[in-house]
MARZA-349947 format. One record per residue (C-alpha): residue in one letter; x, y, z; residue number from 1. Coordinates in steps of 0.2 Angstrom, whole numbers, plus 5000, padded with zeros to 4 digits. Example, Ala and Ser with C-alpha at 12.3 -4.5 7.8 and 13.67 -1.06 7.14 Angstrom:
 rest   xx   yy   zz  nr
    a 5062 4978 5039   1
    s 5068 4995 5036   2
END
This chain:
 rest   xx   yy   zz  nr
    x 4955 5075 5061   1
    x 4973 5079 5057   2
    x 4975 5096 5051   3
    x 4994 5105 5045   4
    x 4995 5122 5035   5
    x 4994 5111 5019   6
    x 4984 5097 5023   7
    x 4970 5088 5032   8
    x 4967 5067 5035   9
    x 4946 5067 5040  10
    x 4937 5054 5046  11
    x 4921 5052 5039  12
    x 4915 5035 5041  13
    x 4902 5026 5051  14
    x 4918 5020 5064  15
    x 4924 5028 5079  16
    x 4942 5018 5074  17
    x 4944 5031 5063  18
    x 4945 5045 5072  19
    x 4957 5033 5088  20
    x 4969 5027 5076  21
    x 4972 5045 5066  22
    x 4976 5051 5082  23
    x 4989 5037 5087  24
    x 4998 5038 5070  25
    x 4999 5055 5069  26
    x 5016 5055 5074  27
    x 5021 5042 5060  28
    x 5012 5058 5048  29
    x 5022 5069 5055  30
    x 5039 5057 5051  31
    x 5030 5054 5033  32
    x 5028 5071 5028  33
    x 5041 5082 5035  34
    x 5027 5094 5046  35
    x 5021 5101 5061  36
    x 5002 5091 5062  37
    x 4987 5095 5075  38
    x 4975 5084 5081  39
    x 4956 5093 5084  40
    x 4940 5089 5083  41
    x 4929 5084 5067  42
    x 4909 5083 5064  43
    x 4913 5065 5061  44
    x 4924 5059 5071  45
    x 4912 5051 5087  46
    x 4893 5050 5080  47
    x 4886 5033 5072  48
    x 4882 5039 5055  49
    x 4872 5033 5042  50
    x 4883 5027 5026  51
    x 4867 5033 5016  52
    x 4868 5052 5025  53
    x 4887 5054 5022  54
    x 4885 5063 5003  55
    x 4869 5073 5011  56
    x 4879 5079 5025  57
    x 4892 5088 5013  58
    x 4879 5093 5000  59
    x 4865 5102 5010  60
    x 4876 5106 5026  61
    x 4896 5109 5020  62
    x 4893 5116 5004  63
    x 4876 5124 5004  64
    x 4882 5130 5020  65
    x 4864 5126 5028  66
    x 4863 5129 5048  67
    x 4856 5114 5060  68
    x 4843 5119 5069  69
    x 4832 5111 5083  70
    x 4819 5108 5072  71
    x 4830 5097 5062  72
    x 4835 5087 5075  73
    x 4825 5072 5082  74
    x 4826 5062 5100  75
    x 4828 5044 5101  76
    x 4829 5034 5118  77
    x 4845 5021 5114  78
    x 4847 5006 5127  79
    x 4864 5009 5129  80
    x 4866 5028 5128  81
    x 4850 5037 5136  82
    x 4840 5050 5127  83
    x 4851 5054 5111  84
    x 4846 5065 5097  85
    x 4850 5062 5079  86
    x 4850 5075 5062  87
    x 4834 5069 5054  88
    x 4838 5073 5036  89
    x 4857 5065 5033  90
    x 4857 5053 5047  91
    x 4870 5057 5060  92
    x 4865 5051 5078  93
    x 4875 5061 5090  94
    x 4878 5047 5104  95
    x 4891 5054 5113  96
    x 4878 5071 5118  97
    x 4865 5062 5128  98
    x 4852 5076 5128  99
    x 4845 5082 5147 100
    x 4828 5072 5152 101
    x 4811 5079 5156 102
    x 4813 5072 5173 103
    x 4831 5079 5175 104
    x 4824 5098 5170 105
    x 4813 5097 5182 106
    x 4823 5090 5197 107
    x 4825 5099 5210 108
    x 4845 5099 5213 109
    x 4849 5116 5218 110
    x 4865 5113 5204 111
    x 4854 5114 5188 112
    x 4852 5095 5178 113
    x 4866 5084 5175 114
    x 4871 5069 5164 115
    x 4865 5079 5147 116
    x 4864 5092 5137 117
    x 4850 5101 5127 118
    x 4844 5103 5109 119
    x 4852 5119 5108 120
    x 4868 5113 5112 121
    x 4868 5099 5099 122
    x 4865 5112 5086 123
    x 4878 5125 5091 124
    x 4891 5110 5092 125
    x 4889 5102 5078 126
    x 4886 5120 5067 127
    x 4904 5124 5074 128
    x 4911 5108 5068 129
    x 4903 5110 5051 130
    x 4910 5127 5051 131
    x 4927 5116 5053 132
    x 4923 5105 5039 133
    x 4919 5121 5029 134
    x 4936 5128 5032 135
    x 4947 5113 5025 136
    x 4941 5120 5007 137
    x 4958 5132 5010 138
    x 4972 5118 5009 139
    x 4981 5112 4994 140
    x 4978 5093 5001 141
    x 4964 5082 5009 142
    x 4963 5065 5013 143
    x 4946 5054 5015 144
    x 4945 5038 5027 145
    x 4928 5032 5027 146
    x 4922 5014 5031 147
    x 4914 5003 5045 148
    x 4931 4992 5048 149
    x 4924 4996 5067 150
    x 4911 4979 5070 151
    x 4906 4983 5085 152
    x 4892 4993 5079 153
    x 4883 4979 5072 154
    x 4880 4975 5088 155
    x 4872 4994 5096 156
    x 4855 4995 5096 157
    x 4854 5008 5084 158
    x 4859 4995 5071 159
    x 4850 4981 5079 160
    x 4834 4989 5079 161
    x 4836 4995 5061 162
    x 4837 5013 5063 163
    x 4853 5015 5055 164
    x 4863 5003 5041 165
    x 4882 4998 5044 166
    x 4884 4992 5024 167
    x 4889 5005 5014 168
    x 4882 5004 4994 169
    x 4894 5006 4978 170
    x 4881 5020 4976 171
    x 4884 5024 4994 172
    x 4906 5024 4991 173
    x 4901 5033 4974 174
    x 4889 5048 4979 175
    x 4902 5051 4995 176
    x 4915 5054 4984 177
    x 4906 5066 4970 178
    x 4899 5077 4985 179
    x 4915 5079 4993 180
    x 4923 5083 4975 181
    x 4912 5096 4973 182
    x 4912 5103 4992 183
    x 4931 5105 4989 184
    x 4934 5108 4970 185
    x 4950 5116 4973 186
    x 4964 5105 4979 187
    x 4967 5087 4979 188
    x 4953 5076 4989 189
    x 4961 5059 4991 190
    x 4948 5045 4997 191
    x 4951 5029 5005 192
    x 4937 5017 5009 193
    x 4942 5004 5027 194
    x 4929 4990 5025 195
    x 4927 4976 5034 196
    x 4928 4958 5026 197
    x 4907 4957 5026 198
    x 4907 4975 5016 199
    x 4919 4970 5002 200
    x 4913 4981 4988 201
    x 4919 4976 4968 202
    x 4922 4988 4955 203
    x 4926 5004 4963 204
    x 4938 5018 4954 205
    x 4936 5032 4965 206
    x 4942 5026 4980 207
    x 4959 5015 4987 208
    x 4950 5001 4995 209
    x 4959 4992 5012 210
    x 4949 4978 5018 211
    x 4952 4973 5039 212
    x 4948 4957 5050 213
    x 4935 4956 5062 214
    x 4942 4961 5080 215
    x 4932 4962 5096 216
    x 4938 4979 5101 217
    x 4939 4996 5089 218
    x 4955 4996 5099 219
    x 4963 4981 5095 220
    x 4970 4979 5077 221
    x 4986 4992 5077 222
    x 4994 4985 5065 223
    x 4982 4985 5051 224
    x 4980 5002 5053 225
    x 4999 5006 5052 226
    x 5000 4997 5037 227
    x 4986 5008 5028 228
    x 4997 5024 5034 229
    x 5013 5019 5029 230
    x 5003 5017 5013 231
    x 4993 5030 5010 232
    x 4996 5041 4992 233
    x 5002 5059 4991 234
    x 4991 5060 4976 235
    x 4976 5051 4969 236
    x 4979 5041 4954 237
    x 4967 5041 4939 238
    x 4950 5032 4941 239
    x 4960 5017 4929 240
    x 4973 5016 4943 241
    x 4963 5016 4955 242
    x 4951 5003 4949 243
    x 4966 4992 4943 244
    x 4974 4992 4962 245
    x 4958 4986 4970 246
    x 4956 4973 4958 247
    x 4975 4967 4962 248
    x 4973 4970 4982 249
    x 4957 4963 4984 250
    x 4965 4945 4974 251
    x 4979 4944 4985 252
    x 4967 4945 5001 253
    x 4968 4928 5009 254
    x 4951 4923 5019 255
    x 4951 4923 5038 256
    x 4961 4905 5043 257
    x 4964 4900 5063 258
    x 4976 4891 5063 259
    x 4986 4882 5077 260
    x 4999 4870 5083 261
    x 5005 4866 5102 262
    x 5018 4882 5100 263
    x 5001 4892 5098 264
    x 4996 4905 5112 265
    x 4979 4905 5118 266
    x 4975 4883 5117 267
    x 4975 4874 5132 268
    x 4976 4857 5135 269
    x 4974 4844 5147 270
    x 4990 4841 5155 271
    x 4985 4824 5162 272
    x 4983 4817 5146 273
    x 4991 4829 5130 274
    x 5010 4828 5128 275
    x 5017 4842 5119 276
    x 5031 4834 5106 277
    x 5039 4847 5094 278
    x 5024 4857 5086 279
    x 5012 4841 5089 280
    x 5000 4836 5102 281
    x 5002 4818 5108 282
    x 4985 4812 5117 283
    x 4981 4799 5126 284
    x 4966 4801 5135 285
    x 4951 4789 5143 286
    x 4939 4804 5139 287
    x 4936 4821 5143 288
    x 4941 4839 5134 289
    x 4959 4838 5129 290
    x 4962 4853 5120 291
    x 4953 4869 5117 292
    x 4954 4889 5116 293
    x 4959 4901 5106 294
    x 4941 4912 5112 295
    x 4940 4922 5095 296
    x 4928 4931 5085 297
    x 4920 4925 5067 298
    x 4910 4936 5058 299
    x 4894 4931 5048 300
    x 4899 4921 5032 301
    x 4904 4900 5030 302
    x 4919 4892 5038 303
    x 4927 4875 5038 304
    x 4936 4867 5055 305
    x 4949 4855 5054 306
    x 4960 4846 5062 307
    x 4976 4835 5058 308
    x 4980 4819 5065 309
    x 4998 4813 5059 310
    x 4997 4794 5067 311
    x 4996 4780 5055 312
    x 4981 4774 5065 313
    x 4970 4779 5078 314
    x 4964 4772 5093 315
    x 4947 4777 5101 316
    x 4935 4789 5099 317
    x 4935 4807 5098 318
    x 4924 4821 5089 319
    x 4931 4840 5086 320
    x 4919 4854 5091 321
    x 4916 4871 5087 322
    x 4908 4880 5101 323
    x 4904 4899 5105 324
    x 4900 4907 5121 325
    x 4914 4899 5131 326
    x 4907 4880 5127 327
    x 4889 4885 5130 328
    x 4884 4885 5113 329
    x 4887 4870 5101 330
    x 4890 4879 5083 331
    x 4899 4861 5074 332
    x 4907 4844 5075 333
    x 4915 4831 5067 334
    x 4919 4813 5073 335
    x 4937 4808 5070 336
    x 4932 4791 5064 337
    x 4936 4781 5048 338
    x 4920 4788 5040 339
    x 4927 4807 5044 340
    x 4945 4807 5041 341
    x 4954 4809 5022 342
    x 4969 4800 5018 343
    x 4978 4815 5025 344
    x 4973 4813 5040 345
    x 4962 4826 5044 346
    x 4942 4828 5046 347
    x 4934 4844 5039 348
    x 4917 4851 5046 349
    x 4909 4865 5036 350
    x 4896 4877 5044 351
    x 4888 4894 5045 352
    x 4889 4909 5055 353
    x 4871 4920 5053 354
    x 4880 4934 5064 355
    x 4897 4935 5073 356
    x 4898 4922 5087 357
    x 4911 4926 5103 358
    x 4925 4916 5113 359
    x 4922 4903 5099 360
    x 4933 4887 5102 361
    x 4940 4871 5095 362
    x 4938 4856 5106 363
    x 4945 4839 5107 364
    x 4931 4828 5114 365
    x 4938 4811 5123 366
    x 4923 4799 5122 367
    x 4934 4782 5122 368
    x 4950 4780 5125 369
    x 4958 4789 5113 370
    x 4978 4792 5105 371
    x 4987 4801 5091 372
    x 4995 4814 5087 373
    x 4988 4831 5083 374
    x 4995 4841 5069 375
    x 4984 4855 5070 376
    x 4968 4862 5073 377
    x 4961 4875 5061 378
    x 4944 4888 5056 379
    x 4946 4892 5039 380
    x 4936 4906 5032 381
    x 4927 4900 5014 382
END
């Protein structure tokens, strides 16, 4: 959370990007606005929290200003994190507080239990934090970043085992933004929603809606997030405004496209049998992989890999692949025979991705002695 005398920027989402990437751009805030600004702690800023919860959170905890308690608080034992406990009613699983074992209160280290912490302590953190979250009510300004632009949840157990949901609702985007109105009626309360390409939600007026690639790291995607701070309102716009700018952003959103030629970074090749010539592969080859990489990400959704062969005619014979897992998993292919390829010149594979695939790849598969010339290789998001 980013806090000056006049304003706050608070993450509330189900991302732990949010919480990173305020704190790196704080510096570009402080350029933007003329101020002294303070990075400190937040309720929301590193728990996986349930999109559905986010409202009750402000509603029962923020502005009725009810208390956690242990007996509010449950205990759930997470693959990846140990014994972690969660706030029953609105959702929030506080991960980064692995509580203390029955086996480790009962060890015998003279130095007392390690590697956790108790109950107790969840509560009287997380009250303080809310006790934060209470205090913001004071300045003239807030601004809202909520969303699950962070994929990398999808795969934690939490979400694989069902206890907790990644999509946010329009009723979801629309309750958020009521119950925050009414926890902070005094002010301005700007809200922005960060969703990724598989959460795209129509039709929202309360909100300015920014929509992000897949990336494999919450880390990775710094310039996405600069672009949303060198764009973020000093005011929010009427419901109209607002409605009317989502409409226009999310048209001029173009779908996920890999695309690449023999300048491109991350493709390999053969050198025995790929001549690079301008921005075009030349291959001559008896058999074998020729060409291959980039080893990227695709989300879930339906794609369409292609790839460009600019010689009048083609000797031998040759099939593109998609594969994921570093060749290990065959996902699509396509022959490059006369059947296959348009007048173009290129052959087109369509296929589907039921959940995001790694170190996917694009090969050019030698299986008789094969020459042309490459164009381009490409995964087209439909």
């Amino acid at each position: 959370m980013l806090v000056s005398d006049d304003f706050a920027v608070i993450p509330i989402g189900t991302s732990c990007t949010h919480g990173f990437q305020l704190g790196r751009l704080r510096p570009i805030l402080e350029d933007k606005l003329g101020c002294h600004i303070r990075e400190t702690s937040s309720y929301f800023r590193w728990i996986y929290q349930e999109p559905s919860g986010i409202a009750d959170v402000f509603g029962r905890y923020i502005m009725s200003g009810v208390r956690i308690s242990e007996r509010d608080l449950g205990a759930y034992q997470d693959r990846g994190c140990g014994l972690v406990s969660f706030l029953k009613t609105s959702r929030s699983w506080f991960v980064h507080d692995p509580l203390i074992t029955s086996e480790q209160t009962n060890s015998v280290d003279p130095h007392g239990p390690k590697g956790g912490v108790g109950l107790e302590d969840v509560a009287s953190k997380y009250n303080h934090l809310l006790d934060k979250m209470r205090s913001l009510g004071s300045l003239s300004k807030r601004i809202f970043i909520f969303g699950n632009s962070d994929t990398g949840p999808r795969s934690w157990s939490l979400y694989r085992d069902g206890l907790i949901e990644w999509y946010f609702t329009k009723t979801d985007v629309e309750n958020i933004c009521a119950s925050v109105s009414k926890c902070y009626p005094n002010g301005e309360n700007i809200f922005i929603f960060v969703a990724n390409r598989r959460n795209v939600i129509e039709g929202l007026d309360c909100c300015i809606l920014y929509v992000e690639d897949d990336f494999s790291f919450f880390l990775d995607d710094n310039d996405f997030w600069d672009a949303i701070f060198d764009d973020i309102p000093n005011s929010m716009p009427g419901r109209m405004s607002v409605a009317m700018r989502n409409r226009l952003y999310l048209s001029s959103i173009s779908p996920k496209r890999l695309s690449y030629n023999s300048h491109s970074p991350n493709i390999y090749v053969s050198d025995c049998v790929v001549r690079l010539s301008n921005s075009f592969f030349y291959v001559n080859s008896q058999e074998g992989i020729a060409i291959w990489g980039p080893y990227e990400k695709l989300s879930a959704g339906e794609y369409e890999a292609s790839i460009k062969i600019t010689a009048e005619s083609i000797r031998g014979g040759a099939v593109l692949e998609v594969t994921a897992q570093t060749g290990e998993v065959l996902v699509a292919q396509v022959p490059l025979d006369s059947m296959h390829i348009g007048l173009d010149g290129s052959a087109k594979v369509r296929f589907v991705v039921g959940e995001e695939i790694h170190r996917v790849e694009t090969r050019l598969r030698i299986y008789s002695h094969f020459e042309g010339y490459v164009e381009n290789i490409s995964i087209a998001q439909k």
